[in-house]
N, C-alpha and C positions, 0 to 999 in steps of 0.2 A: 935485619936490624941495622946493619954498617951503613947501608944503601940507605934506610931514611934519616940516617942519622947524619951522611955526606948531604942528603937534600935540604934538612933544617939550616945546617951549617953555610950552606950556599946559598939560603934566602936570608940568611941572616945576615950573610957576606953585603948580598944586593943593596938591604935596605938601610946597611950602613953608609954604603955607597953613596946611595939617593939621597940621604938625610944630609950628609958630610956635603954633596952637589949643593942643594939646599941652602946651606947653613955657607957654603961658601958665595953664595950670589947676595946677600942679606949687607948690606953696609950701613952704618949708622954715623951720622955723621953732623954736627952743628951749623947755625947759620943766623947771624942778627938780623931778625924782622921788627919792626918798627909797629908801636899798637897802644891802647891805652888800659882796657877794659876785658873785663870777663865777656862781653859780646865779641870784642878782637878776637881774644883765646879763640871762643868757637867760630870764629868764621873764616880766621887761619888754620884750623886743624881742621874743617872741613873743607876747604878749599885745597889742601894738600895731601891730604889722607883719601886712598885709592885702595879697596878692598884686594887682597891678597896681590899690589902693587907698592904701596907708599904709605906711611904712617909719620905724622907731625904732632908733635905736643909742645907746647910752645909757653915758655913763663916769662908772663907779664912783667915779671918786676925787673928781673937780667934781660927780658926782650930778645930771649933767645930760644928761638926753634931746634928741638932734638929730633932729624930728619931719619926713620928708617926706613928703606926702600932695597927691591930684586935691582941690581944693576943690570940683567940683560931686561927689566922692559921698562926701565927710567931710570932717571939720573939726578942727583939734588940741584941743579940745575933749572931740569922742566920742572921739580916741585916749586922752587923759589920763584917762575914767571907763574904759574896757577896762584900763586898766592900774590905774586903784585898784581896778577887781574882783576882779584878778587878785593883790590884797595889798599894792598900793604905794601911798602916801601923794604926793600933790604938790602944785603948788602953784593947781592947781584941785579935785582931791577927795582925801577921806580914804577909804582903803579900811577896807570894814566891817569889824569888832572878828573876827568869827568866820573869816572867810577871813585874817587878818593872824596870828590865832594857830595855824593850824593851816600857817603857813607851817615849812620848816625850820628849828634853832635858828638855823643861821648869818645867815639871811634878816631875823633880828628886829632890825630897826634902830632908832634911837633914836626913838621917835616925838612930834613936840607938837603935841598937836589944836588949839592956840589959833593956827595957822595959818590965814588967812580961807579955807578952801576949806569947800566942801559934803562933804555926807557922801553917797557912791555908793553907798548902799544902799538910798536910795529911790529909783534910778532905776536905768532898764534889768534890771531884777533878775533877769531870764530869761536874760542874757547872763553872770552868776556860777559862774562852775563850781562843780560839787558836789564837794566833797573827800573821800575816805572816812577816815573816822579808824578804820586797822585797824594801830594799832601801830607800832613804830618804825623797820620796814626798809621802811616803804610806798614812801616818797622814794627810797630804793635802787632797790627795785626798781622803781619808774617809772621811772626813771633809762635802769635797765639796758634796759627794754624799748625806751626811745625810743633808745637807741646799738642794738640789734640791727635795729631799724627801719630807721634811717640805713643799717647795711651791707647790708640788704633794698635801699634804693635804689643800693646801689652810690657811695653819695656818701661822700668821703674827707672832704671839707671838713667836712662834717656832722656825720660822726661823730667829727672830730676835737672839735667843740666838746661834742656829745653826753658821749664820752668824759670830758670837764672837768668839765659838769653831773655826772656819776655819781660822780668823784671827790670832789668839795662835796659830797656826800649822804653817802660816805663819812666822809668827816672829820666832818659834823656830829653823827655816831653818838656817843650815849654809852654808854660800855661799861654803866654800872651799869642802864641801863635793859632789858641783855638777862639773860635768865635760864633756868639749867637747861644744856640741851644748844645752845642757841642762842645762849648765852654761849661753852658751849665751842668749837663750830664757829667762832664770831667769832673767838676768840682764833688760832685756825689757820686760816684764809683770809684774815682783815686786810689784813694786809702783804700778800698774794699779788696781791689784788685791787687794791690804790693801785699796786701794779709793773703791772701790765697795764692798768690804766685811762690811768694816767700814758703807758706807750709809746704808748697808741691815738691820746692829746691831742697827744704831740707830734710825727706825721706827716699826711699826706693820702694815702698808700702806702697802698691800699687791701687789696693782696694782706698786708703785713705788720701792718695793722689786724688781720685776720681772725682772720691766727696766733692773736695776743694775744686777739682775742677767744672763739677754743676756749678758752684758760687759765684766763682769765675767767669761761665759762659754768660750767666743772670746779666753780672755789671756787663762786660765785652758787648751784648746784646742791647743792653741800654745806652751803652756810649756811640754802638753803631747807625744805630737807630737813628741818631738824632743829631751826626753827622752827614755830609754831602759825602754820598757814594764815592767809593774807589772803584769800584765793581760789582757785579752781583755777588749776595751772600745768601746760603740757604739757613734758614734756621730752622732743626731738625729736632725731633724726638721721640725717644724714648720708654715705652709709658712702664717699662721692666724693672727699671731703675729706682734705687732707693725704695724698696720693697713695695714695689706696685705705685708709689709715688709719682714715680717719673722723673726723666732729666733731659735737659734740653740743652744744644750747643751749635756753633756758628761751622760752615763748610761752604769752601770753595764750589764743591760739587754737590750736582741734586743727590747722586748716585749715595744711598748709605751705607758708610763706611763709622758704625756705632764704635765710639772713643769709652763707652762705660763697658763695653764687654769683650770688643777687640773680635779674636776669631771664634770665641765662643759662641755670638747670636751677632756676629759683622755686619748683617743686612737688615736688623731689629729698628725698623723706628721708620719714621719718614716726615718729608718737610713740611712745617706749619705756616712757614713766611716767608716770602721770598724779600729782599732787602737789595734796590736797585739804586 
């Protein structure tokens, strides 16, 4: 009994150990990042935030990033250049001129280079995303694709803020910059679209996410349509959905990856349109 009772004690020794190792490489640490909007928030906290590496939450209103990060595999540092590549100015680098302009309007915050920071475009340059500049609903529809993604994972939480980011892409839209029939379809799904991005934002109900988000795909589908292609879109469905009704929605890819049932029936459905 002594002898398992020295062994508990020794593993329990260990895994204080390990924990305390742990807990001692964990640093948390501040830093002024420069931004205007709830689309900033998440595309600073995703630009900096590295699964079991680095974690950023950042408020818009003080404009200051709360950085936690393992100091043996980063340093607040490399999070501050991922987030000025990513467009953001702080108070160690200025994000380069071309990714800062091709941010959304809302995004363009007040900038002054005469801040002592370096500038992140000579360094790490491979780690800058490449932006496509194909016009004015691009930010929409990236939007939209990362909220259909989110209810692919079945995460409420996600697509709840997903949801938020596509309504800020919304609102940054200026009507004068659409034209033709891409104007007109604006004019008639607008509104349709901030009511159902709006409901999606403000629950983690994922079954009543979904609702909203057939509604959704309806107008997205109508505005796509009748827009000059950015790329192929599939448009895909569902016939399970809304009780044998069906639901339909926009994918980058042919492959079906179903956003009403996630990994329940993931492969349920298949494209009706292709959208070039």
């Amino acid at each position: 009994m002594k002898s398992r009772s020295y062994i508990m004690t020794g593993l329990f020794l260990l895994l204080s150990i390990s924990l305390s190792a742990q807990l001692s490489n964990t640093k948390t640490e501040t830093a002024k990042v420069f931004g205007n909007c709830g689309m900033c928030e998440d595309k600073i906290e995703t630009a900096g935030t590295e699964k079991k590496v680095s974690e950023v939450s950042w408020n818009k209103d003080t404009k200051t990033a709360t950085i936690s990060y393992d100091s043996k595999q980063t340093s607040k540092d490399a999070v501050l250049k991922k987030i000025a590549l990513a467009g953001y100015d702080n108070e160690a680098y200025l994000a380069p001129d071309d990714v800062y302009q091709k941010l959304p309007a809302c995004c363009h915050y007040a900038r002054n280079k005469e801040t002592p920071a370096e500038n992140a475009s000579g360094h790490d340059h491979n780690a800058m995303a490449v932006a496509q500049d194909s016009g004015p609903l691009k930010q929409v529809t990236d939007s939209y694709f990362e909220l259909k993604d989110a209810l692919v994972q079945s995460s409420g939480e996600l697509a709840s803020k997903k949801a938020k980011s596509f309504y800020d892409a919304l609102a940054a839209i200026k009507m004068e910059s659409l034209k033709g029939e891409s104007h007109d379809a604006w004019m008639k799904v607008n509104g349709q679209l901030k009511e159902d991005a709006e409901h999606i934002s403000e629950t983690k109900d994922i079954s009543h996410q979904r609702d909203h988000f057939n509604s959704l795909s309806k107008s997205m589908y109508a505005l796509l349509k009748a827009s000059p292609a950015q790329a192929t879109i599939y448009y895909q469905h569902c016939p399970m959905f809304n009780d044998g009704k069906g639901g339909n929605w926009l994918s980058k890819e042919n492959g079906i990856k179903n956003p009403f049932y996630g990994s329940q029936m993931l492969t349920c459905g298949k494209t009706v349109e292709t959208l070039k």
